[in-house]
Structure formats: C-alpha cells, structure tokens
C-alpha positions as CSV (number, residue, x, y, z in Angstrom):
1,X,0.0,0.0,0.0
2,X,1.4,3.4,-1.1
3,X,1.2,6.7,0.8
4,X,-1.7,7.9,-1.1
5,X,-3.6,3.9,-0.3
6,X,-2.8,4.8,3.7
7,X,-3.9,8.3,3.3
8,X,-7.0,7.1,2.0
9,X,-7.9,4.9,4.5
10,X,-7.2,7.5,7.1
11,X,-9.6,9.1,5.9
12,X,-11.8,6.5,5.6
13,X,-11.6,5.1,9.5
14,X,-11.7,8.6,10.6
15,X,-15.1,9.5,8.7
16,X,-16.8,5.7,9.4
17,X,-17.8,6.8,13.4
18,X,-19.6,10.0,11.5
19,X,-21.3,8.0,9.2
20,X,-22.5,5.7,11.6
21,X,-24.0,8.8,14.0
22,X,-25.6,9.6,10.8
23,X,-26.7,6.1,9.7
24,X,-27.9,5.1,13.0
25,X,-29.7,7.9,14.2
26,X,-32.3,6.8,17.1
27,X,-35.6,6.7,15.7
28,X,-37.2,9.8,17.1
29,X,-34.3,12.1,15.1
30,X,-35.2,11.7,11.7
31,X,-38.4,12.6,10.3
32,X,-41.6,12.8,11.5
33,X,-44.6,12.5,9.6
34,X,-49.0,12.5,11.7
35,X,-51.7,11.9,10.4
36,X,-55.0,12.8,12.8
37,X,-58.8,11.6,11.8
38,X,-61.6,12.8,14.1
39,X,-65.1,11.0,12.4
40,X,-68.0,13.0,14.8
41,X,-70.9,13.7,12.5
42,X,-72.1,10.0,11.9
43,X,-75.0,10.4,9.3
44,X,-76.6,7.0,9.7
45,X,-76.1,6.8,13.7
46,X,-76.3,9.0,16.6
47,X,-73.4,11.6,16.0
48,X,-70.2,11.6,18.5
49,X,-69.3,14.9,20.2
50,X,-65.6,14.5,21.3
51,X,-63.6,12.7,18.3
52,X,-63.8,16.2,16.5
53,X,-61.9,17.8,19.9
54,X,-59.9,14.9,20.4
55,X,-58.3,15.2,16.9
56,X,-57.6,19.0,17.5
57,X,-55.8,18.6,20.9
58,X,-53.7,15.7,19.6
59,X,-53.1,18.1,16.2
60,X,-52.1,20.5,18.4
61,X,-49.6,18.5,20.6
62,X,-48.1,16.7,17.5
63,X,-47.4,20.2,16.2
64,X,-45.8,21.2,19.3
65,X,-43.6,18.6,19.7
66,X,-42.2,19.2,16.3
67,X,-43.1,16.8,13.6
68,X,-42.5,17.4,10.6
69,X,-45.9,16.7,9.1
70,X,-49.0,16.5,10.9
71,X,-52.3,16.2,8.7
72,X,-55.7,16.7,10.4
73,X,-58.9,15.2,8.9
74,X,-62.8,15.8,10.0
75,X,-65.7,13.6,9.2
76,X,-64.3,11.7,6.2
77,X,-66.4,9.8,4.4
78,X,-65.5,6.2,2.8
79,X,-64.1,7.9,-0.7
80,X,-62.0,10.4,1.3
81,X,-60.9,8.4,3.9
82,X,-59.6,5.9,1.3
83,X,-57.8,8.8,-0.4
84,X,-56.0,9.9,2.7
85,X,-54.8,6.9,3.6
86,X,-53.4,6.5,0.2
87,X,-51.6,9.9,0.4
88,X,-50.1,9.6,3.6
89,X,-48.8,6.5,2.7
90,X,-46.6,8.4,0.4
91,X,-45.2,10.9,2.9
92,X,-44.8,7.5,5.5
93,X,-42.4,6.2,2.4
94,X,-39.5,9.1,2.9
95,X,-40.0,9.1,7.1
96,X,-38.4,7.9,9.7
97,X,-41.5,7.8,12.3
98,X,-45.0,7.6,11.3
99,X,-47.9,7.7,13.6
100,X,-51.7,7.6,12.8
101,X,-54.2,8.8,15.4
102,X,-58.0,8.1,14.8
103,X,-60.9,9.1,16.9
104,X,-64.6,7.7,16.3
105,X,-66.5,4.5,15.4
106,X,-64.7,1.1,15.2
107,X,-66.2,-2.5,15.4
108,X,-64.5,-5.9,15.7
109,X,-65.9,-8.8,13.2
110,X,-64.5,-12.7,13.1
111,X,-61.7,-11.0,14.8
112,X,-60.9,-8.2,12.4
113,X,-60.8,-4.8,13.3
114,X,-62.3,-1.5,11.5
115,X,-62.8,2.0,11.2
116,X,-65.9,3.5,10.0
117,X,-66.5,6.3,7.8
118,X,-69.2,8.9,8.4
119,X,-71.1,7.7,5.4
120,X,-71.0,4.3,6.5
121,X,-75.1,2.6,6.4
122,X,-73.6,-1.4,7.7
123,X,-77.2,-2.8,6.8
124,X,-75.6,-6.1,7.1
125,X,-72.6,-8.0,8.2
126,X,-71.1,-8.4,5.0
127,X,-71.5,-4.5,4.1
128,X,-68.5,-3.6,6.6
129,X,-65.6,-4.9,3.9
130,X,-67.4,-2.3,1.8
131,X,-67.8,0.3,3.6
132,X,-65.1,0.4,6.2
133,X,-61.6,0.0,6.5
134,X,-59.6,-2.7,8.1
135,X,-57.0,-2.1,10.9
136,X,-54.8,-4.0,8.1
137,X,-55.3,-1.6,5.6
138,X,-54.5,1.5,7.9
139,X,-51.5,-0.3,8.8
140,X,-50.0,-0.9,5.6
141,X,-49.8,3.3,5.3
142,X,-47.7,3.2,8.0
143,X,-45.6,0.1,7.1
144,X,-43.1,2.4,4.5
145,X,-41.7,3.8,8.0
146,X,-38.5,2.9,8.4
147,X,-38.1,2.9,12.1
148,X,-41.0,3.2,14.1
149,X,-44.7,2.8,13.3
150,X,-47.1,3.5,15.9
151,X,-51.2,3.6,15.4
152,X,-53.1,4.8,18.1
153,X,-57.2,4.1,18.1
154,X,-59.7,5.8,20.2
155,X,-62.6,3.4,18.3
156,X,-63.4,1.3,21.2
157,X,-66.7,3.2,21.9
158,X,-70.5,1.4,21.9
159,X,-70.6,0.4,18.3
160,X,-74.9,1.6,17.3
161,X,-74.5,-0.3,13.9
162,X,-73.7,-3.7,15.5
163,X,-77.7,-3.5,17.0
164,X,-79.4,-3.1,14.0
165,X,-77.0,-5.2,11.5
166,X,-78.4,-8.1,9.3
167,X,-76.9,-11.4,10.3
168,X,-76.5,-13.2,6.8
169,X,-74.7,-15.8,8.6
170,X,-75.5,-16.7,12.2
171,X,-72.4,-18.5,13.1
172,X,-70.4,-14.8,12.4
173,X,-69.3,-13.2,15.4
174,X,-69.6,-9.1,16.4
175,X,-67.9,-8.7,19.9
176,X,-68.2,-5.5,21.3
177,X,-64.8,-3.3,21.1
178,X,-62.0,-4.4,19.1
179,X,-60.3,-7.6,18.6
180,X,-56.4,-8.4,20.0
181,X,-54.1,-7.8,17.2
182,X,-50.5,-9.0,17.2
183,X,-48.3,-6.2,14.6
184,X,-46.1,-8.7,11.9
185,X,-43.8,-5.8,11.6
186,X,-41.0,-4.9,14.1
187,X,-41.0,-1.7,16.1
188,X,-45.1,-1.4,15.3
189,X,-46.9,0.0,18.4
190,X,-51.2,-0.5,18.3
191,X,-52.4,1.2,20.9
192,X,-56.2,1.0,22.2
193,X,-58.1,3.6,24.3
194,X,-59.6,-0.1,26.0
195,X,-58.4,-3.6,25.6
196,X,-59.7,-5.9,23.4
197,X,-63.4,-7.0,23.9
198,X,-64.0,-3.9,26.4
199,X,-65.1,-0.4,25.3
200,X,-64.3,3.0,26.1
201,X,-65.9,6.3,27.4
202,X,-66.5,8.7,25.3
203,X,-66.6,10.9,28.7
204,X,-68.8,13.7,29.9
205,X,-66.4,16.4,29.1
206,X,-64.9,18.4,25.7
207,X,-62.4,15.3,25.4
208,X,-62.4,11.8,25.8
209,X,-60.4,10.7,29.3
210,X,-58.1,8.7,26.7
211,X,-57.5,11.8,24.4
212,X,-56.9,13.8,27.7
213,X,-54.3,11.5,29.4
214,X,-52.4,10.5,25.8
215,X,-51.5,14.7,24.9
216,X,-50.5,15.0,28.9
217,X,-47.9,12.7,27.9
218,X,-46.9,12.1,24.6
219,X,-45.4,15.0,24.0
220,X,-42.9,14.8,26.5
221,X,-39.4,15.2,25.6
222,X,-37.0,12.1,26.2
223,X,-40.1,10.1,27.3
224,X,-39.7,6.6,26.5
225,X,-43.4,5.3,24.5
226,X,-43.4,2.6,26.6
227,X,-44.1,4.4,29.7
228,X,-45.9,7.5,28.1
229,X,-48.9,4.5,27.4
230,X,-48.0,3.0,30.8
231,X,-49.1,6.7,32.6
232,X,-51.9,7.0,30.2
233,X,-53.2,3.8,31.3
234,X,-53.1,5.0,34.9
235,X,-54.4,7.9,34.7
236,X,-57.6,6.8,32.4
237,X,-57.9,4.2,34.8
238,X,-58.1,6.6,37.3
239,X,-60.6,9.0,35.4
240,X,-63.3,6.2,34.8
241,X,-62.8,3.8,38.4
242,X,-60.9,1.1,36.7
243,X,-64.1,0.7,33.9
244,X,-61.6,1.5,31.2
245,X,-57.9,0.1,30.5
246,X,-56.3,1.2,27.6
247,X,-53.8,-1.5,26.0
248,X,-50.6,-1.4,24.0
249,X,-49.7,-4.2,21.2
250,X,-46.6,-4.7,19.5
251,X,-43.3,-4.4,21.0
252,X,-39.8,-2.3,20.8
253,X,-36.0,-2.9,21.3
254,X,-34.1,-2.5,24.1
255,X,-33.5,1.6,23.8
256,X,-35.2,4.0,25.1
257,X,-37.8,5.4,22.5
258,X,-39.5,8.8,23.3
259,X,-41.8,9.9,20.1
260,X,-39.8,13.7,21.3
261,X,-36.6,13.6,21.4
262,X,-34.7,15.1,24.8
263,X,-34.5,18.8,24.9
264,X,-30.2,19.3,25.3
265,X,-30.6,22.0,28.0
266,X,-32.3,19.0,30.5
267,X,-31.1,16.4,28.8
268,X,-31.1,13.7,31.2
269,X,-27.6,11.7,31.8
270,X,-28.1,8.2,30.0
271,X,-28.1,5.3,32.1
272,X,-27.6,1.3,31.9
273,X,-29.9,0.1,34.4
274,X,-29.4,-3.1,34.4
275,X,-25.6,-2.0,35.5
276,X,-26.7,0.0,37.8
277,X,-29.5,-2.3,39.5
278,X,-26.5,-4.6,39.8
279,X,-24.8,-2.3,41.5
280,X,-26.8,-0.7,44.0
281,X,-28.0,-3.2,46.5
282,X,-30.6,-0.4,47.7
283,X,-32.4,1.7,44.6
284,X,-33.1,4.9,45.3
285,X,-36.8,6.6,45.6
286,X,-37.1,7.6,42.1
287,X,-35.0,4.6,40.7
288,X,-37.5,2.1,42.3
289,X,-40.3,4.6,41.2
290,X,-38.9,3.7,37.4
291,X,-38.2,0.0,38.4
292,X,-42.3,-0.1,39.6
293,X,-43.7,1.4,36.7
294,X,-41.5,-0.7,34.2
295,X,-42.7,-3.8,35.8
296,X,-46.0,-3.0,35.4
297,X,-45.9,-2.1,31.9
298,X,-44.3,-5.7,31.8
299,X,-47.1,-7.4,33.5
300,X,-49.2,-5.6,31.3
301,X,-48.2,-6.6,28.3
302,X,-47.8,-10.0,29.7
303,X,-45.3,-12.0,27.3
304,X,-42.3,-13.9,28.0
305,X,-40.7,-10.9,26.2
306,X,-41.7,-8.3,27.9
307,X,-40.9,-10.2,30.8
308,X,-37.2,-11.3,29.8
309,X,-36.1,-7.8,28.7
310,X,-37.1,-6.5,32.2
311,X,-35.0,-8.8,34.4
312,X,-32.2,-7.9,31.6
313,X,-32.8,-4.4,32.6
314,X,-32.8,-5.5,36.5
315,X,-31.3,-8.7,36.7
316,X,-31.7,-8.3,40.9
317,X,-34.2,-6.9,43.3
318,X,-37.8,-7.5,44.5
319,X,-39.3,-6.8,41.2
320,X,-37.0,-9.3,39.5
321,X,-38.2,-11.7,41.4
322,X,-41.5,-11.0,40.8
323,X,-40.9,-11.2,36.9
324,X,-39.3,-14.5,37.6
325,X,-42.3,-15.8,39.1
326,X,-44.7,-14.3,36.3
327,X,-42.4,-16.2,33.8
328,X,-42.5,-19.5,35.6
329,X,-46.2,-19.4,35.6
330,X,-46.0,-18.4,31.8
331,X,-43.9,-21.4,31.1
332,X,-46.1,-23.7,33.5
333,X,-49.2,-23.5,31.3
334,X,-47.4,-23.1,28.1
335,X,-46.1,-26.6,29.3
336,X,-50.1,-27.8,30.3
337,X,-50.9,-26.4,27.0
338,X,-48.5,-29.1,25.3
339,X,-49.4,-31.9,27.6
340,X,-53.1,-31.7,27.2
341,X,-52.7,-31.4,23.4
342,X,-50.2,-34.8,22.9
343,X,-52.9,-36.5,25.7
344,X,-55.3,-35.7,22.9
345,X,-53.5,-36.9,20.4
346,X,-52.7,-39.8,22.2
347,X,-56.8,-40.6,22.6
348,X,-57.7,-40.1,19.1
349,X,-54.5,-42.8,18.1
350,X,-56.2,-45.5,20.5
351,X,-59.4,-44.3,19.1
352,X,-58.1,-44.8,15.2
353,X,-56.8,-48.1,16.4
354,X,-59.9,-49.5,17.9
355,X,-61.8,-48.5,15.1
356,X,-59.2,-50.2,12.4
357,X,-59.0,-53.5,14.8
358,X,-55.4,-53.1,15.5
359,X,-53.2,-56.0,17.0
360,X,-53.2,-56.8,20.7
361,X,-49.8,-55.4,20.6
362,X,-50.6,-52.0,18.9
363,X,-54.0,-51.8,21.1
364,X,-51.7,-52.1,24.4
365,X,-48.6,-49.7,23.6
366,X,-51.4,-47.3,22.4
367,X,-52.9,-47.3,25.5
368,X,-49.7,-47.5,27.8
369,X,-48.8,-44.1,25.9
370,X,-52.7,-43.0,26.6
371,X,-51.6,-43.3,30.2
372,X,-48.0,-41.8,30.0
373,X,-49.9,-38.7,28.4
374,X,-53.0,-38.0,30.7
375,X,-50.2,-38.1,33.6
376,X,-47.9,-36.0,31.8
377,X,-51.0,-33.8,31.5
378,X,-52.0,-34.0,35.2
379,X,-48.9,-33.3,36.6
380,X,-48.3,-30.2,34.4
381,X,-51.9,-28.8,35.4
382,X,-50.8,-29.4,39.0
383,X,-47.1,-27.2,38.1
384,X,-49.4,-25.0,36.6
385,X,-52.0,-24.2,39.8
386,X,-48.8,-24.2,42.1
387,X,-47.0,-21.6,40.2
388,X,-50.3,-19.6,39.1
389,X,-51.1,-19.5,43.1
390,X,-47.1,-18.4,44.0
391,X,-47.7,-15.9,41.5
392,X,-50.8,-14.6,42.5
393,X,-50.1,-14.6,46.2
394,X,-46.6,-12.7,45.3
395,X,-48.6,-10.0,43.2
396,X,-51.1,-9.9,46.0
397,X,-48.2,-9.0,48.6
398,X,-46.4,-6.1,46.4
399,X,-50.1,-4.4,45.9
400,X,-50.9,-4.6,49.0
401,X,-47.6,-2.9,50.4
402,X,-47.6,0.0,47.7
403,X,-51.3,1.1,48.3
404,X,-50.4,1.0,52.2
405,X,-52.5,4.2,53.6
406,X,-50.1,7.1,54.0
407,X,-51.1,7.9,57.3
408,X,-49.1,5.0,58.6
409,X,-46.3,6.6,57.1
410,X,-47.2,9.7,58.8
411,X,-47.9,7.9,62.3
412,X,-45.2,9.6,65.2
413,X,-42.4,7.1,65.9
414,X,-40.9,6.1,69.4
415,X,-39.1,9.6,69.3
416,X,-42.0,11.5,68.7
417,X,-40.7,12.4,65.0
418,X,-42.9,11.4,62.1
419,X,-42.0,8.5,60.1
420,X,-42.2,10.5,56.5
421,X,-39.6,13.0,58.4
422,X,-37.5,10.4,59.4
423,X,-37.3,8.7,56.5
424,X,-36.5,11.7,54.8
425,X,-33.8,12.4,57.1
426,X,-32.4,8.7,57.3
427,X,-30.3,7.8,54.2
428,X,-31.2,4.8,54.4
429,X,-34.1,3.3,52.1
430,X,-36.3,0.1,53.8
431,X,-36.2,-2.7,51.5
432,X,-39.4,-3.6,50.1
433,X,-41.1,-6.4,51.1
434,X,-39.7,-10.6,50.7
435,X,-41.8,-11.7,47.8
436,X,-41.9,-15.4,49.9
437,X,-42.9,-13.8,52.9
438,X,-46.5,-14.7,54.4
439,X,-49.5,-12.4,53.3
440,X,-53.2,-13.2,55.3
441,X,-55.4,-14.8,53.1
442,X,-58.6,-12.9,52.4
443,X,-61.8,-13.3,54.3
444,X,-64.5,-15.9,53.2
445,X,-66.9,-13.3,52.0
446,X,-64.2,-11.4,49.6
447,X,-63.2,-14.6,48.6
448,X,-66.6,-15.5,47.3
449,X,-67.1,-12.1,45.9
450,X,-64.2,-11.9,44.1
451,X,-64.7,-15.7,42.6
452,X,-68.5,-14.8,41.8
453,X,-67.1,-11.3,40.0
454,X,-64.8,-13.4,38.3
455,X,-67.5,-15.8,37.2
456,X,-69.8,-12.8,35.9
457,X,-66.9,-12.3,33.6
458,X,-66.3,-15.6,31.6
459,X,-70.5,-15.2,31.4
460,X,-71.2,-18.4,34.0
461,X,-73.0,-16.0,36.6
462,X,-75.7,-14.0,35.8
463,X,-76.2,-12.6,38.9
464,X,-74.8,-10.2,41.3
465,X,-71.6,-10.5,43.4
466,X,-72.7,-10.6,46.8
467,X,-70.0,-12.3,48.5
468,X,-72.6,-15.1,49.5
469,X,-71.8,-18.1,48.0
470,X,-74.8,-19.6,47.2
471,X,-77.4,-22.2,45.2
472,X,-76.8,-19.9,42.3
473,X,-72.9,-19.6,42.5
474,X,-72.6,-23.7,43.0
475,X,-74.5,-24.0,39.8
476,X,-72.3,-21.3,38.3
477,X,-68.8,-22.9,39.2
478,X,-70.3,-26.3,38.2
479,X,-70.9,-24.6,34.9
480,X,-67.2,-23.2,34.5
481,X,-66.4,-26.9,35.5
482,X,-68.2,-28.3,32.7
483,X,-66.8,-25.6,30.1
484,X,-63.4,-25.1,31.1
485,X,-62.8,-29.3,31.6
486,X,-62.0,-28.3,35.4
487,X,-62.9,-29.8,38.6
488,X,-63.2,-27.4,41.3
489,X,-65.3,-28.1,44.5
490,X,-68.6,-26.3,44.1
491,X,-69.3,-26.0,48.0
492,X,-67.7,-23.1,48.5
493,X,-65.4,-20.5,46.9
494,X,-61.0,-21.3,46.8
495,X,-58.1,-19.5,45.3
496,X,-57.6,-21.8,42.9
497,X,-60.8,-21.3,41.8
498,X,-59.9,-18.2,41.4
499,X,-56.9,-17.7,39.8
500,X,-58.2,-20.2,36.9
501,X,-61.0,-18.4,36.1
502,X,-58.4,-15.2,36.1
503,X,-56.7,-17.0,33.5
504,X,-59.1,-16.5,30.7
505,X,-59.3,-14.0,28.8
506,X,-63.3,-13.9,27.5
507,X,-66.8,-16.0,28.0
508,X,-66.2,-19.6,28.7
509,X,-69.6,-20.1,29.7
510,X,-72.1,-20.4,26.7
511,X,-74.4,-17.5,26.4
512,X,-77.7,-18.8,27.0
513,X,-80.9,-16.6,25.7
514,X,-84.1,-16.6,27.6
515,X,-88.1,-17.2,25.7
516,X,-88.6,-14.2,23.0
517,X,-84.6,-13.7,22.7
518,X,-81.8,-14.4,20.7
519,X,-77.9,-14.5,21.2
520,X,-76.3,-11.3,19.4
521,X,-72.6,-11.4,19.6
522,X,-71.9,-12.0,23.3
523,X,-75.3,-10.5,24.8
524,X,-79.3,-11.4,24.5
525,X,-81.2,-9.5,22.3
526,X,-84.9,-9.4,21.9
527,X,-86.2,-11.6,18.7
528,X,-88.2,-9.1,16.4
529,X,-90.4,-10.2,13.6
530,X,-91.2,-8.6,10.2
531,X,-94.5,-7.1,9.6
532,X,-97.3,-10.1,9.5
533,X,-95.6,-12.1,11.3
534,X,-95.5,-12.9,14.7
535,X,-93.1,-14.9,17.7
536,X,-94.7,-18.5,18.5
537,X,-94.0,-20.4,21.5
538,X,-91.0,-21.9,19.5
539,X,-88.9,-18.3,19.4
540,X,-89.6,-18.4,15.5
541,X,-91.4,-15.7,13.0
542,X,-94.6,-17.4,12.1
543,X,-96.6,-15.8,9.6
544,X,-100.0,-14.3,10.8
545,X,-103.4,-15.8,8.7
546,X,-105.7,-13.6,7.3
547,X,-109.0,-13.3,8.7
548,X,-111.5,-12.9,6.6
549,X,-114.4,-10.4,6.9
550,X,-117.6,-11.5,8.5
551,X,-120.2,-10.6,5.0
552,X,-117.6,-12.9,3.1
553,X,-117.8,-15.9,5.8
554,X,-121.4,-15.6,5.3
555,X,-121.9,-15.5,1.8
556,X,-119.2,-18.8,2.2
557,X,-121.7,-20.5,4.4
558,X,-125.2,-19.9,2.2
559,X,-123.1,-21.2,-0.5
560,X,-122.2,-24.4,1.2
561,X,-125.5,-24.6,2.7
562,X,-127.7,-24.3,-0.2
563,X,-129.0,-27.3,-2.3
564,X,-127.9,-28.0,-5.7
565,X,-130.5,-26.5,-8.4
566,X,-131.3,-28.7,-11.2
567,X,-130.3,-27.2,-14.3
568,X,-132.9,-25.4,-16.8
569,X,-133.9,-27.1,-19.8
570,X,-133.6,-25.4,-23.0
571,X,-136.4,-25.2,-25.7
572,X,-136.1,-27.5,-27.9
573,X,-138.3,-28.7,-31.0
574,X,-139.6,-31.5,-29.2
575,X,-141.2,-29.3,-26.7
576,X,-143.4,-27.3,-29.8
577,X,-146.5,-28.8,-30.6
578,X,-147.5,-30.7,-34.0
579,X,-148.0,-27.7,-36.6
580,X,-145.8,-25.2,-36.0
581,X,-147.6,-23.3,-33.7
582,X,-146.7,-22.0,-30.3
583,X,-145.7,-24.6,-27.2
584,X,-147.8,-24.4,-24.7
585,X,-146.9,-22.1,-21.6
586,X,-148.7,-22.4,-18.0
587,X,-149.6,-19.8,-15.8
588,X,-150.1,-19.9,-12.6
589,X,-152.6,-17.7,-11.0
C-alpha cells in the first residue's frame, strides 16, 4: 500500500464513526410525519361529540412537539378516507416515524378490526368490507416507516351499527370493542383507548379521558413510549374507576424510544440500568419509582418478552423476582398447554386403532402411551395451579404494600418524629417487602365475591356479586367446570378457583338466551319479527293468517248450505207442438 492507499484509509476510518452517528440515528431524530382523523358527525347513527376535539388537541400536541408533518382530517367519508390513507402512505415512504391517530367508530368482526366512515349505512354484516376500512389496511400506510410505526385508536366506543345489523350468517361473530391484534412488523406499536373486547368512554367532558391523558404525555421530551402509554393507562384508569384500561400491542428494542426527542438543556444523563441495579444493593426513591412502573408495563403486556427484557434491565431486586415468578407461571401453562394437546392426540390414536381393529400389541402400547400422556398432563396442570397461586399470592403482597395508607407513614415514631420526616432524614431506604414472605389470606366473603365477580366475567354467573356463596354460585362454578374441563369443589369458593378463572381471557360459559330472545354477539337481544308475522312459543317468525271479513264468511256459508239447483232445460223442438204453432206455456194464478 502506497502513501496515497494509507492516506485514503485514514480518511476512511476517521469518517466511518460519523457516518454511523448519521446512519444510526435513534428513531425519534429523523423525520416525522401524523396523520389525525376525528369522524363526529355520523349520518346513519347517533353523531359523536368528542372525536372532533380529540383530533384538535392531539393536532395541536403533534405540532408542538415538532413533527414534521401532521395532517388533520374531519368527518371523512369512505371515498376520502380511502384517499387519505393512500396519500399519507406516500409521505410514510421518505420518514423515519409515522404515527396515525383516529378518533370515532370502530367495530370488531371474526376478529378483524375497522374503522368506520361517516357515510357508512352497515345494513348487514357483510356490508363492513365495503364500507369500512380494516386495521390492516390502515397499517400498511404506515408500514413504509423505516423505524417506528405507531397507530393509536380511540374506536373502542358502543358500536350503534352492531344493534341493528343483518346477520346473513348466524355463526359470524360481532364482539363489542376491538379484537387483539398482534403487529407482523418490528417496532409497530397499536395502541387502544380499552383492551380488546371492552369499550371505552367517550366521557362527559370536551375530550375523551383517553385523548386527555395520551397529549399529557406524549409529547414529552426524552419520554420513553413505553411508559408514556404506561401513565396514560393509569391515569384513564383513574378517570373512569378502573371501567376502562387502555392496552398497548406490539413491541420495541431495548432503547429508550421517546416519540420527542430530549431537549439538550435537561437532557437527562443516560443510564444502563441493568448495571446499575446490579450495583446498588438499595435503589433509590425515584429509581425504584422507574423499576415499579417498568414492571407493570411488563405485567401488562404480559409475554415472556416483555418479561425477559425486564429482568435484563434488572437482573436483581424485588421486582426481578416477581418477573421470575410471572415467567415460571408463563412457562407452566405453556407446558399444560403441550401436555393436554399430545394427551389428545394420544386418545384419538387408540381411538383410530380400535376402530381399524389393530393388534393386541398396537391396542396395548397405544394405550400405555394414553396413560403416559394423561399423567404428563396431570402433573403439568398441577405445576401450573402451584406456580399460578405463588404468583398470585406474590402480586397480591407487592399491591398490597404499595397502596399501604399514607397515614401510617405519617404515624409519630418512638421519638415523637414522624416517620415520612424520618425517612427523609435517614439515608437509608427500607427494602421492600420478601416476595416469599406470608401475606393473610382474604376473608370468606371477599373470597366469594371476588370468585362470583370473576365468574360474571367468563359469562357463568348472571347474577350479582354478593359475596354469598350460594345455590346460584354452585351451579355457576359447576358450569365453568363443565366448560373449562375443570374440577373445582362447588361447596364453596377457593383460590384456585380463582386464579383459573383469572386466566381467561373472554366467555367460557355459553351465552344462553331466555323465551322471545336471541344471542347477538356476546349478549341477548330481543327476537323481532317482520311485519305479518308474529313470535310463537317456538322463538320463530310465524306468519299471521288472514282473517276474513264477516259478510264474506257468510256468503261462504249460504253457499255451502244451499241445495244444488237442477239445471234449466232449453227449448227444444220437441217441446213445440205438432204444426208449428206456439208450445204451450202455463200460468199460474
């Protein structure tokens, strides 16, 4: 290599950290492209008075945060809706980050989710993949993004078309709120103003509580997305008494990714937390403040993921422990889910042998595997309830100890000093509690109120949560029992109990309609007839007769009651007489 070849690559090494600053630019630094849809004035439903705001406020925070582009749309109807997607696609295709915000009607069919126009009529089932737009199709403007993709959906309101929508097939489901969705493409955030199969307040006020808590937070400077949705979802929570609880799906890498990037003047020193977890034995208040509020943003998303990229961040602690044990009850029914499935399999090979009059031989290692299975199966339902209840009881502890009443904080100690003061003064931080250490089980009554609440859910209760466990709540667990393939004691309420029903996630029970109704989605619905028809004892649409009208039923009558009348001879020339001349005619006086 000559002088000029090792210039060169001077040059070269000296410029390749630059390019890589360039090339490699987080993803909040490059550009950032919005697109905000507000759909209020609904002509074939009852029109929505906040989407309109929300979209301003969100316009307005986008704006100030300092995207690039942030296009605001009112009221679309199907032709411009499909127009605007189709444009902003095209600005998504040069950006770095690309969000879409949308405020209005949405509705969840066979597990599909959609956004409806203004103009929309939905008649009939079918009529939605004509006249709305799949979350698919929303996402695939967003998809030329090259680093983050993030869709945000305030459409989990009380869907009016779903009650008066044709069924064309009765088999097709329409759940109220949206559907789960799981993003195919990396670093693609969904976020829902409620979680799938719940809806969400529309509130009393000029905004939404969702729109309200998302612009408190979005727009905050170095704040990572993860825990701007993880505030929203407290304080919504807050707003509407735990009724609504927005939901996040997708996830990110391990960096920090704030939608604004840090302002330079309080730009925050940048930290490795998991280092530094490792190497403080006792967090600070506002480090275990952070630790707190990344767990539950963990637990809420509720993957082995999400899990496993906390306890990277902080390998040690009382929250890593907790994680742990959320991951081993992951991994227990992941393992019960495998186990029942090759039990099954193992039953329908004994079955196909039977039926094919196998060999003695075949008949008997078919059935020793039958048995290896089934226990398999049993013993991985029992690792399952053990570490479900260790988790449960674990989660049950830390809530308990954070939502401790203040007061006992501010109680006088031994030296007459307050124990907030002290604490304040001491340097010191008490550890927090030993996940293993022995919590008081709850009372009878709360027991049995919280299994009965639970049962209302998977739709096995219909009635209220008293805390009495009675006639009514014994048929209800036998019930789950029989649905579920469980076998819980019916006499009275049990943790176990409990935490199984916890476990899923929608009805278990089947819906069961009363006379003069019919199953709609996942409620009862009156049964309604056409004109000149009318409900029979059956539950079906019979068609009315026609009376008739009483002169008609007695013309009918005289009719069938009169006799026959001979018929009336013609004249003939037999009847004249002999000459010609005229026949002979009677009268009678």
């Amino acid at each position: 290599m000559g002088l000029h070849g090792f210039v060169n690559l001077r040059r070269i090494l000296f410029l390749l950290p630059v390019l890589l600053l360039f090339f490699c630019q987080p993803a909040w630094a490059g550009n950032r492209v919005a697109l905000v849809i507000g759909n209020s004035a609904y002509k074939n439903a009852a029109p929505l008075s906040n989407p309109v705001n929300d979209a301003a406020i969100v316009e307005a925070t986008l704006k100030n945060a300092g995207f690039d582009v942030v296009q605001t749309r009112q009221d679309l109807q199907a032709i411009e809706m499909r127009r605007t997607l189709r444009d902003f696609a095209d600005q998504a295709r040069d950006a770095d980050v690309a969000v879409i915000y949308y405020a209005g009607h949405g509705m969840e069919i066979e597990g599909a989710n959609y956004l409806i126009p203004v103009d929309a009529t939905l008649e009939r089932d079918t009529d939605v993949y004509d006249e709305a737009f799949s979350l698919d199709r929303v996402m695939l403007a967003i998809e030329p993004a090259r680093q983050l993709r993030l869709v945000i959906l305030d459409a989990c309101r009380n869907n009016p078309f779903s009650e008066k929508m044709k069924r064309t097939v009765g088999s097709r489901s329409i759940s109220r709120g949206l559907a789960r969705i799981e993003p195919a493409t990396a670093n693609t955030l969904v976020a829902f103003a409620a979680k799938a199969g719940s809806t969400a307040s529309d509130g009393n006020s000029k905004n939404s509580p969702y729109a309200a808590a998302l612009v408190k937070y979005i727009g905050t400077p170095g704040l990572d997305l993860r825990r701007v949705f993880g505030f929203v979802r407290d304080d919504v929570m807050k707003a509407t008494g735990n009724r609504q609880e927005p939901y996040v799906y997708g996830t990110l890498g391990g960096d920090d990714v704030p939608l604004v990037p840090a302002k330079e003047t309080a730009k925050e020193p940048t930290r490795e937390p998991a280092k530094e977890a490792a190497k403080e034995a006792v967090p600070s208040p506002t480090l275990r403040s952070e630790i707190r509020r990344d767990y539950e943003l963990a637990l809420q998303v509720g993957n082995k993921d999400a899990l496993n990229f906390f306890i990277v961040q902080y390998p040690d602690g009382y929250y890593a422990s907790l994680a742990k044990l959320q991951l081993a009850k992951i991994d227990a029914e992941e393992k019960r889910v495998a186990a029942a499935e090759k039990a099954r399999q193992a039953e329908q090979e004994q079955a196909r042998l039977v039926n094919e009059g196998a060999q003695q031989m075949q008949l008997a290692k078919a059935a020793s595997d039958l048995k290896a299975a089934q226990e398999a199966r049993a013993a991985a339902e029992a690792a399952k309830e053990t570490a479900q209840h260790q988790a449960a009881q674990a989660e049950q502890r830390r809530v308990a100890a954070e939502t401790a009443p203040a007061a006992k904080n501010a109680a006088p100690s031994a030296t007459g000093q307050p124990q907030e003061a002290k604490a304040n003064t001491d340097t010191k931080v008490a550890a927090l509690p030993n996940p293993q250490a022995p919590v008081p089980p709850p009372s009878l009554a709360e027991l049995a109120k919280s299994v009965q609440t639970e049962l209302r859910r998977v739709g096995c209760l219909t009635g209220s949560a008293s805390g009495e466990w009675d006639a009514a709540s014994r048929r209800s667990l036998e019930l789950f029992n029989q649905s579920a393939g469980t076998n819980f004691d019916t006499k009275t309420a049990s943790a176990d109990a409990l935490d199984a029903i916890k476990l899923k996630p929608a009805r278990v029970c089947p819906l069961i309609c009363g006379s003069g109704l019919k199953r709609d989605g996942d409620r009862c619905v009156k049964i309604a007839c056409a004109a000149g028809y009318f409900l029979n004892g059956d539950d079906e649409c019979e068609k009315r007769k026609v009376r008739q009208a009483p002169s008609a039923r007695l013309e009918r009558r005289e009719r069938e009651a009169a006799p026959a009348r001979p018929a009336r001879p013609e004249a003939s020339a037999s009847n004249k007489p002999e000459g010609g001349g005229m026949p002979f005619m009677f009268f009678l006086p």
